[in-house]
N, C-alpha and C positions, 0 to 999 in steps of 0.2 A: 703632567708628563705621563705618556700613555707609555707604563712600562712593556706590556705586551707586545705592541709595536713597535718599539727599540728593538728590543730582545730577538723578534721574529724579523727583523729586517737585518739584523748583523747577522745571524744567523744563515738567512738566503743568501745574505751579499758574499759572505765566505765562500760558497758551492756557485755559486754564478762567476765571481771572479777565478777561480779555481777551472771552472767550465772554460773559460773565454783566455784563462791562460793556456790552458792546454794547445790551442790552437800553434802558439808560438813557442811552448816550454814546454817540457816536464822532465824530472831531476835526473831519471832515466830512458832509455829508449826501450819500452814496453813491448818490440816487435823481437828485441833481443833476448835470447834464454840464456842464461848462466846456469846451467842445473849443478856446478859446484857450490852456488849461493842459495840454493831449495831449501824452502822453511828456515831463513835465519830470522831469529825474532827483531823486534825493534830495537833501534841502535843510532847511535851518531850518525855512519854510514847511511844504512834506510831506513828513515822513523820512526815508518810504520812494519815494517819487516820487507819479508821475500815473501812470492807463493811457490807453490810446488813445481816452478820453471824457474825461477832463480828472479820474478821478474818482479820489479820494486812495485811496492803493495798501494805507497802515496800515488805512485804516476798514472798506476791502475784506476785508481780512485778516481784521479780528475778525467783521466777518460769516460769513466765511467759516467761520471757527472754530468759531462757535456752531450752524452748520452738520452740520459735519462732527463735531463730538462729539456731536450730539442724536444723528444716524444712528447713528453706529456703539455708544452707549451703550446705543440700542433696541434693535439689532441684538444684541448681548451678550445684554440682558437675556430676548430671547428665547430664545437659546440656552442661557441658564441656565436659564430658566423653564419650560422643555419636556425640554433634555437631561439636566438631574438628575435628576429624578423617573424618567425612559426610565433611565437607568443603574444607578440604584439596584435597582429593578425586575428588570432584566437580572439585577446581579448575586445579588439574591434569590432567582431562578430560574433559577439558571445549568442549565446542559444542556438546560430545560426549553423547550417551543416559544417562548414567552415569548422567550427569551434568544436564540432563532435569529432572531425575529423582526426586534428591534432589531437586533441584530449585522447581521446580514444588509441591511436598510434603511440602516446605519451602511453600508456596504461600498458601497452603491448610489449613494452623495453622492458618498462619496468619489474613484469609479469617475473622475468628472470633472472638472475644475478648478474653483475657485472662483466665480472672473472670470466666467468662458464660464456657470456656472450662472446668476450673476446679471444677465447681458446677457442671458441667453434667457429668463429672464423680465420683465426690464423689456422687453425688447420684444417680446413677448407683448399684456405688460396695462398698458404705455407708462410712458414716463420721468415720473419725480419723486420725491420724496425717501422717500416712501411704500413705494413699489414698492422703492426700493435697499434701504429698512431691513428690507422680507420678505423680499426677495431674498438679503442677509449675514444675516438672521436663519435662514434654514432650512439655511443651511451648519453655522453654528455647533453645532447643535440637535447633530447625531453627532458633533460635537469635546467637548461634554460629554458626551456619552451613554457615551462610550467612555472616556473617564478616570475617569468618576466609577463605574463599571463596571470598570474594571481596577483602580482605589486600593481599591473594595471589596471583592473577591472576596477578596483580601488582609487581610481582617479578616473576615470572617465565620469562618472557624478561629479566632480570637485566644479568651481565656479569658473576657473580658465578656460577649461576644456571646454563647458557649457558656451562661453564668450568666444570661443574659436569656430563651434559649430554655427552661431546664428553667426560670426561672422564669413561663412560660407565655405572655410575648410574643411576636406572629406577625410574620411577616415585615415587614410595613408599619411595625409599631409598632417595631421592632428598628431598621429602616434610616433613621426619623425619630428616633429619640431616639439611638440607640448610633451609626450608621454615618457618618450624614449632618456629624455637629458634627467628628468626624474626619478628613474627606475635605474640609474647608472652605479648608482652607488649601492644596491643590493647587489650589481652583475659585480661590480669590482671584489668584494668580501667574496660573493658566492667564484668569483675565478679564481683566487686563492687557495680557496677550498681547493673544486676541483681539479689545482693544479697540484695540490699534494696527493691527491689520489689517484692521480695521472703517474705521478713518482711513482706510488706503491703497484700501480698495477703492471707499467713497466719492467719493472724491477719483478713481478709474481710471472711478469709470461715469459721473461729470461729466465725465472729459474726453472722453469719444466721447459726449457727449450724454444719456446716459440717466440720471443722477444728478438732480441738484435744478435744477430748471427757472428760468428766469428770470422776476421782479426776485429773485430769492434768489441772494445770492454765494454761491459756492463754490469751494476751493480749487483742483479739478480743473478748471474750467472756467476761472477763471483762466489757469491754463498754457494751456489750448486758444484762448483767446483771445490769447494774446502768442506762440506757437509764431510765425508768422509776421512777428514784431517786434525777434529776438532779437537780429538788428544792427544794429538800428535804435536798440532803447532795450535792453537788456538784461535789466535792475532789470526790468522787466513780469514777465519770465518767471521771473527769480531771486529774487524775493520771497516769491512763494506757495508756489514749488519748495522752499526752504529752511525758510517755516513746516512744512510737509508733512514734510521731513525732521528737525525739534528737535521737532514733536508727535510723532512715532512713536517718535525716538529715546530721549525723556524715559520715556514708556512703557517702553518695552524695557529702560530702565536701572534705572526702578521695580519691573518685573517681577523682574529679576534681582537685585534688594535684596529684595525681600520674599521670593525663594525663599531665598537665606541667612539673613534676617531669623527664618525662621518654622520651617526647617529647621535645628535645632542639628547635624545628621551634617556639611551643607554645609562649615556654619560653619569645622566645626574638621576639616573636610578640605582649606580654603583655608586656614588657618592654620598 
């Protein structure tokens, strides 16, 4: 029994169901201010408290949530969507211009921090939820290009791959049918990942402002709004701060079950 992956999947599945109820529920209506209710702590009433609008802290939450996973799920899915195909490709043509090209473009992201790329572009072509999911989506793009181009070059020697070429499949056709079902299980652990650090970077461009704009909750903004309340009311700022850290950590615990999960060498080297 792969405790990691328990643990990290009840964890996710809490803030996803949370996310996807919000659609149809939440215990308040978050567009409503009670400012008689400002800063009440947690209680039978609101669990998790009030913030400094009277507005319940839980319902904030699951907005927030549904939030922060739409981003950073887009954000993934563009970097799968672009950096596999760019990897695959690479490793096809390895030596070849092709392969300098990507590697080279891959070395150029990387060159700079994540954060800093995606604040210089949202404030370029301005804050919102849009601009953050292009902004982690084009990081992402050489975090697949380059795995899925490192897992591969490592099988293009293997003996199938060899038996696919003399039998007359070209390169495209080789790295979609032979290469690509092989290398699946590193993209699934490694989207994991960067779907937690989709979360956190979310969550970092809402709280300087350039994340998801308001009336949309978000968790980063959240904390930016109670930063100046923390001795006042605490729970403000410990509420969101703590969803932000059990969504990333549940990820991270799931990433690491599904890497022993999918990896039998793992498995029975932890064993």
């Amino acid at each position: 029994m792969n405790r990691s992956l328990i643990l990290g999947a009840a964890l996710t599945a809490i803030f996803l169901v949370a996310a996807a109820l919000s659609f149809l529920w939440t215990p308040y209506d978050t567009e409503t201010l009670v400012i008689a209710n400002r800063l009440k702590p947690p209680s039978a009433v609101h669990w998790l408290g009030t913030d400094h609008f009277g507005r319940d802290i839980l319902s904030m939450i699951m907005l927030g949530a549904r939030t922060s996973i739409a981003v950073a799920l887009v954000a993934v899915g563009i970097g799968m969507g672009l950096g596999v195909p760019l990897g695959l490709a690479a490793a096809a043509h390895k030596g070849g211009w092709l392969d300098e090209v990507i590697s080279r473009g891959g070395d150029l992201v990387f060159a700079f921090p994540s954060l800093v790329i995606a604040i210089l572009i949202t404030a370029v072509f301005g804050p919102g939820a849009t601009n953050a999911i292009i902004a982690i989506g084009i990081f992402n793009i050489p975090v697949f290009a380059r795995l899925t181009r490192g897992a591969a070059l490592s099988l293009w020697t293997r003996e199938f791959v060899l038996a696919a070429r003399v039998a007359g499949k070209n390169r495209a056709r080789i790295s979609v049918e032979h290469i690509l079902p092989n290398v699946m299980n590193l993209l699934i652990v490694q989207g994991t990942i960067q779907f937690s650090l989709g979360i956190l970077a979310e969550a970092g461009l809402s709280y300087v402002g350039l994340g998801a704009q308001p009336p949309i909750p978000s968790w980063g903004r959240m904390l930016a709004d109670a930063q100046t309340m923390v001795t006042l009311a605490p729970h403000v700022a410990i509420m969101p701060g703590l969803a932000i850290v059990l969504m990333v950590l549940g990820l991270n615990l799931m990433g690491d079950g599904l890497r022993d999960a999918l990896d039998p060498r793992l498995k029975v080297l932890r064993t």
